[in-house]
C-alpha positions as CSV (number, residue, x, y, z in Angstrom):
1,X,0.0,0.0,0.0
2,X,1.3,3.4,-1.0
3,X,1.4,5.7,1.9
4,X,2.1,9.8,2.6
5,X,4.6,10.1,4.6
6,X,7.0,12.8,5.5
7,X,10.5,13.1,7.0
8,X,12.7,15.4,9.0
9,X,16.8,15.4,7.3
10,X,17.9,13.2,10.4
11,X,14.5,10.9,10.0
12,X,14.4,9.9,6.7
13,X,15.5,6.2,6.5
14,X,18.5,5.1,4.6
15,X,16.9,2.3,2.5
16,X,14.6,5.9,0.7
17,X,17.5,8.1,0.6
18,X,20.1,5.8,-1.1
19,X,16.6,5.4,-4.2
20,X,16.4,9.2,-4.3
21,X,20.2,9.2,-4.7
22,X,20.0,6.6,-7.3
23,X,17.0,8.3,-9.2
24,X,19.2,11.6,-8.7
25,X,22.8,10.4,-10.5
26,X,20.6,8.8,-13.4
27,X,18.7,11.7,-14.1
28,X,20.9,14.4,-13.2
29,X,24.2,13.1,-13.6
30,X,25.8,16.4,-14.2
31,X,25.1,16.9,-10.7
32,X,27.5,15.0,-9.6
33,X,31.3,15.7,-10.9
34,X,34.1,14.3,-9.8
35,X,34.1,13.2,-6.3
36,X,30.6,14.1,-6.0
37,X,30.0,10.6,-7.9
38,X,31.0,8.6,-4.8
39,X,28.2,11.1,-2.4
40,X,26.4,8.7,-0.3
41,X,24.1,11.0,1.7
42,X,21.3,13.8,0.3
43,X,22.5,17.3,1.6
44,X,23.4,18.1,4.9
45,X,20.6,20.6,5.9
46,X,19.6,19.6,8.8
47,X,16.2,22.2,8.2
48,X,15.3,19.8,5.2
49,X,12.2,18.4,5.0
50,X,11.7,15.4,2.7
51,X,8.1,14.4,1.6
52,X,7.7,10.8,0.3
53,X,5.5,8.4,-1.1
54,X,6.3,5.0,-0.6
55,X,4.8,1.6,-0.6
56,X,6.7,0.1,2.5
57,X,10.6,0.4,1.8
58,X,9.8,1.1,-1.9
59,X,10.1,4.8,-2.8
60,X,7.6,5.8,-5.3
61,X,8.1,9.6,-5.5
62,X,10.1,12.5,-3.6
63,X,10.4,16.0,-2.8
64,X,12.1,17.6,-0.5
65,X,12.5,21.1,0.7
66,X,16.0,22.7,1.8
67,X,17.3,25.7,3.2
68,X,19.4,28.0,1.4
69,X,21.6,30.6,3.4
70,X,20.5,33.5,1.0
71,X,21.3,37.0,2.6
72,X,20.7,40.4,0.3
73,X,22.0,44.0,1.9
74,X,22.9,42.3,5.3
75,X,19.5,40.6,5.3
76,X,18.4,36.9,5.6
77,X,16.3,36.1,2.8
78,X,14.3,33.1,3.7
79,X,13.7,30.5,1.1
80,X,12.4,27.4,0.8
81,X,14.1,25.0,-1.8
82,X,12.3,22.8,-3.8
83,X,14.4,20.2,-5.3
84,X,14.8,16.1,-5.8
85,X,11.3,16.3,-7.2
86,X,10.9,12.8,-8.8
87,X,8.9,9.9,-9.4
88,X,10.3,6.5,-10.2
89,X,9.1,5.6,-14.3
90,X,6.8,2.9,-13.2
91,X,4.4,4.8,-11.3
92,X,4.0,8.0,-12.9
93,X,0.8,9.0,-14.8
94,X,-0.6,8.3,-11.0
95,X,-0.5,11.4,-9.6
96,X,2.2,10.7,-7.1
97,X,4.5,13.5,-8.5
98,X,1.5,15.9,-8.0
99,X,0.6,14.5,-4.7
100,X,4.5,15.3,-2.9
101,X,4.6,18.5,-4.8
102,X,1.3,19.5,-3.4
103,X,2.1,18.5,0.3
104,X,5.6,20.3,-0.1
105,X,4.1,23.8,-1.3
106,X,1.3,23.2,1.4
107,X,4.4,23.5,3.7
108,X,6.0,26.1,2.4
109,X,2.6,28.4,2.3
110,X,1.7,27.3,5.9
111,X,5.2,28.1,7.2
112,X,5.6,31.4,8.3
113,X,9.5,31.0,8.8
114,X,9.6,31.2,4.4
115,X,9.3,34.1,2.8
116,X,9.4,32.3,-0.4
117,X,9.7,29.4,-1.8
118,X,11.7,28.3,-5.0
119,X,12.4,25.8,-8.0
120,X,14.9,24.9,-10.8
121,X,12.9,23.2,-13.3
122,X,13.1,22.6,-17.4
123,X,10.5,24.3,-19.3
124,X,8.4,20.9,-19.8
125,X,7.8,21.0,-16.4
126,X,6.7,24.5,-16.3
127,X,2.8,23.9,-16.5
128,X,3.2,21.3,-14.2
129,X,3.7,23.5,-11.3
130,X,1.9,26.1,-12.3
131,X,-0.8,23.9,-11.1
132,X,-0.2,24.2,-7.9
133,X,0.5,28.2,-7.2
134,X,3.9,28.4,-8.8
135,X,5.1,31.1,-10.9
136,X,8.0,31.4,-14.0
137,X,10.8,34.1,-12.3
138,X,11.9,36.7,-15.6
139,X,14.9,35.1,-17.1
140,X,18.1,36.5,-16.0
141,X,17.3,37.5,-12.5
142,X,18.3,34.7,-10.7
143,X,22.4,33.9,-10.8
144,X,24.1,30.9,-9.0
145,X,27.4,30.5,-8.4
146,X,30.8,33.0,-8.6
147,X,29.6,33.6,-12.5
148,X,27.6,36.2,-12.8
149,X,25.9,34.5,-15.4
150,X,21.7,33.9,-15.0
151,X,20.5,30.6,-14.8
152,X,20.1,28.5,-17.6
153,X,17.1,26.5,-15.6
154,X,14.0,28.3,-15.6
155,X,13.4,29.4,-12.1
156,X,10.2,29.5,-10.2
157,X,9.1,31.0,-7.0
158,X,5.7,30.6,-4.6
159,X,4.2,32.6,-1.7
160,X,5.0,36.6,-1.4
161,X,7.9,37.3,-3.6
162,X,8.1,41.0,-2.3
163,X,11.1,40.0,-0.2
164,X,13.2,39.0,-3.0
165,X,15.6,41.4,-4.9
166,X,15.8,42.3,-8.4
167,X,18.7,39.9,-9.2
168,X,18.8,36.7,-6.5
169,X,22.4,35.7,-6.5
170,X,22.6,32.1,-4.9
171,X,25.6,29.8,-4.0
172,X,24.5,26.8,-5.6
173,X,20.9,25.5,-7.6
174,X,19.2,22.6,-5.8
């Protein structure tokens, strides 16, 4: 039986994280260069908050949300990171996708701590969550890493984007 279930960083068992690893360095490989191929743990954010669907030890689909140390003019800028959105090929068409992506925006609107939250996606996936409140940031306002390069991903954000600044510079995508 397929369950909801959700997970604080420290919580989530190890038999889920090594599939969402798996899923991870098959789908987006060019996450993980050089030594990063041998990674054996998600990130390290202890604020993360992984939302699952699973059918006993059998992960199904994944989102999780992490915590970015974002500051602009000396202040915190408090997102929420969307990111290891996935579903396993088998069970897609099913709604599970739509079912963690749900519970994790739920979260992020309900959380008064966020001031935003915010997704790398491709631009097939763009209508997707649009479904669920999400909205496409302009191109070339968000840059991540020392480049100062915009992102090639498209970017969206949820919640009250009035906090954010004209160009987001962020250390790294998740």
């Amino acid at each position: 039986m397929i369950e909801d279930l959700r997970f604080a960083r420290a919580d989530l068992p190890r038999e889920l994280e090594i599939q969402v690893l798996a899923f991870m360095r098959i789908v987006w490989g060019d996450g993980f260069p050089g030594d990063e191929r041998f990674r054996t743990r998600l990130w390290e954010d202890e604020r993360a908050v992984h939302f699952v669907r699973a059918d006993g030890d059998l992960l199904v689909s994944h989102a999780q949300i992490v915590v970015p140390e974002v500051t602009h003019d000396g202040r915190a800028l408090r997102i929420a990171g969307v990111g290891g959105v996935m579903t396993y090929p088998q069970f897609r068409g099913e709604g599970h996708g739509a079912a963690v992506t749900r519970r994790a925006t739920d979260h992020i609107l309900a959380d008064p701590s966020f001031d935003v939250g915010m997704l790398f996606c491709g631009p097939e996936m763009v209508a997707f969550y649009r479904r669920f409140g999400w909205s496409v940031v302009p191109a070339g306002r968000v840059h991540v890493g020392a480049t100062d390069e915009p992102e090639d991903d498209v970017v969206m954000t949820v919640g009250d984007t009035t906090a954010l600044p004209a160009v987001i510079r962020l250390d790294w995508s998740w």
